[in-house]
N, C-alpha and C positions, 0 to 999 in steps of 0.2 A: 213814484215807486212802481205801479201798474206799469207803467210804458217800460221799465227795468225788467221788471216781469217778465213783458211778454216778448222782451226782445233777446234775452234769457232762454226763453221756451222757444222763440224762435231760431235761434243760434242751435240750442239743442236739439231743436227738431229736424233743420240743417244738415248739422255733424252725423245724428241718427242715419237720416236718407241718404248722402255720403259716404256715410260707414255701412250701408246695406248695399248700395251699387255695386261699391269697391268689392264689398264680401262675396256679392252676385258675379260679379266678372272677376275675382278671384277663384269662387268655386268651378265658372264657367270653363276659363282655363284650366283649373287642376284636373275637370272630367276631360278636357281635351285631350291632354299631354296622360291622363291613365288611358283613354280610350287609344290611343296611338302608341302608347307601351304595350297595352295589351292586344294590339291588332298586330303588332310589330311581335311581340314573343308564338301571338296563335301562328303567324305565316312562316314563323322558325319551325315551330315544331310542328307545325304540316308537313314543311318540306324533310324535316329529319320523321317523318311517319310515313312520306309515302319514298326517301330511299331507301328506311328498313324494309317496305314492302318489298320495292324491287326487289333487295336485295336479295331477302327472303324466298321472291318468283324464280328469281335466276338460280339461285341455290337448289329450287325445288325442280327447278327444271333441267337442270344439266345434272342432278341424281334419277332423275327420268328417263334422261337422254341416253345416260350411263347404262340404265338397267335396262331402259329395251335395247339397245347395241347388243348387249352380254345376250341378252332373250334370244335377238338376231341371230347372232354368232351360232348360241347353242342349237336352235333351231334349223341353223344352214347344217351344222356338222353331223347334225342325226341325219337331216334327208340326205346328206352325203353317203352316210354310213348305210343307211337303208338301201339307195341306189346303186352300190357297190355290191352288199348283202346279194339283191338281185340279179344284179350281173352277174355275178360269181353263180348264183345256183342256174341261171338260164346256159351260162355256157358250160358249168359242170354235167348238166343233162345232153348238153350238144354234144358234149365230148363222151361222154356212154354212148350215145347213138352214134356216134363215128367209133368206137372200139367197135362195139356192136355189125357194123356195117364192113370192117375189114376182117370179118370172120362170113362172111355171103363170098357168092356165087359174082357177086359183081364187085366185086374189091381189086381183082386183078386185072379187067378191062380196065378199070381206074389209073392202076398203076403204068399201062401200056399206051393210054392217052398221055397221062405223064412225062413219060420218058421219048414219045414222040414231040411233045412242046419242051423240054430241056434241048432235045437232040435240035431242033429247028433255030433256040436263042445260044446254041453253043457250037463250034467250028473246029477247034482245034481238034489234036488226033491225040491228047492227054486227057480224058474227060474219066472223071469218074463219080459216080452214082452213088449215094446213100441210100439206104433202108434200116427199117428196121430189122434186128436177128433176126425176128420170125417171117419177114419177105423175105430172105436170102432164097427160100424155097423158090421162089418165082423169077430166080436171077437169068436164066436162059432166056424165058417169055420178054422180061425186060430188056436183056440183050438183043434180041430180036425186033422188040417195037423201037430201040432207039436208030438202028439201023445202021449205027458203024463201029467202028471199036470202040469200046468204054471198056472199065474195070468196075464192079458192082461188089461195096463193103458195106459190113454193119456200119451202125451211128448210134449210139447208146443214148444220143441228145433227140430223137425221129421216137418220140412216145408214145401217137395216134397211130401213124404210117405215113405211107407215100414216098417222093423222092425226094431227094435234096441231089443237084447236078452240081460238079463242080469243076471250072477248066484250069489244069494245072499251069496252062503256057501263059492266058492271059488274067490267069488269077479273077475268074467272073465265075458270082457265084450263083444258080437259079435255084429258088426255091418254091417245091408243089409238094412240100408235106401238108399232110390234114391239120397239123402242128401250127404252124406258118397260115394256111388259109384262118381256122378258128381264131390266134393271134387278130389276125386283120379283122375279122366278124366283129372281136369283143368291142375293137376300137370302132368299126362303123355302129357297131348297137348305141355304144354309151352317146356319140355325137348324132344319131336318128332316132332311138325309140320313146322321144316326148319324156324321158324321165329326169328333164331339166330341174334344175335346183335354182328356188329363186324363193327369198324369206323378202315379204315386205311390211 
């Protein structure tokens, strides 16, 4: 019966050790296959946490991008606005000092320089001269410096002074009003006086 016994105990101690391997390399597996579900689900929702980030960046960036553009914009349109502002009061001061200056003593050398350089860029025997009403006064002097026949009429468009030449035969027009020079000023100021417009 002993030998039964222990061969009994031995069988069951067997099966025991058997049945603990199996349970070891059964658990060994099951943490495999969780560790590998669980490595597999963390590298999912990495990769959906870092395109919400993107997502997120881009979003935050191109409402960035948006709002300094607008910033830009508003930015460019004031210093436009300002360097117009200024243009506008430097050349409205220009133009007082030239009203100003066709009421001197040297306004009417002016006008006879004038009418000597129309008389030089015009040929025909049709030429006639603008002024303003109030140079009509000086229509003789101006006859005189241009040096051949003209006809010399108001021009209600001549607001500083000076002359406007005009040939009726070959339709050429010269213009040396203060009107016309100040015109060309305002455009040389805006493209030379450094009051460039640039937002960065």
């Amino acid at each position: 019966m002993p030998d039964i016994n222990e061969r009994v105990n031995a069988l069951l101690d067997d099966i025991r050790m058997q049945s603990e391997q199996e349970s070891r390399a059964l658990q060994k597996e099951m943490d495999q296959y969780k560790e590998a579900q669980l490595s597999e689900a963390r590298a999912s929702y990495e990769a959906l946490a870092r395109k919400y980030v993107m997502h997120k960046v881009q979003e935050g960036s191109a409402r960035i991008s948006y709002e300094l553009s607008v910033k830009h914009k508003n930015a460019r349109d004031e210093l436009v606005r300002l360097r117009t502002e200024m243009t506008d009061e430097i050349i409205q001061r220009a133009e007082k000092k030239l009203r100003q200056f066709t009421k001197t003593d040297e306004y009417l050398p002016l006008l006879c320089a004038s009418a000597k350089a129309i008389a030089s860029a015009l040929e025909s025997n049709r030429i006639t001269l603008y002024v303003r009403q109030e140079d009509l006064i000086y229509s003789d002097e101006i006859k005189k410096a241009f040096g051949k026949y003209c006809s010399v009429e108001s021009d209600k468009s001549i607001r500083i002074g000076g002359i406007r030449g005009y040939d009726r035969i070959l339709y050429k027009l010269v213009d040396e009003t203060l009107d016309e020079k100040l015109s060309s000023q305002r455009e040389y100021f805006v493209n030379h006086s450094g009051l460039t417009v640039s937002v960065r």
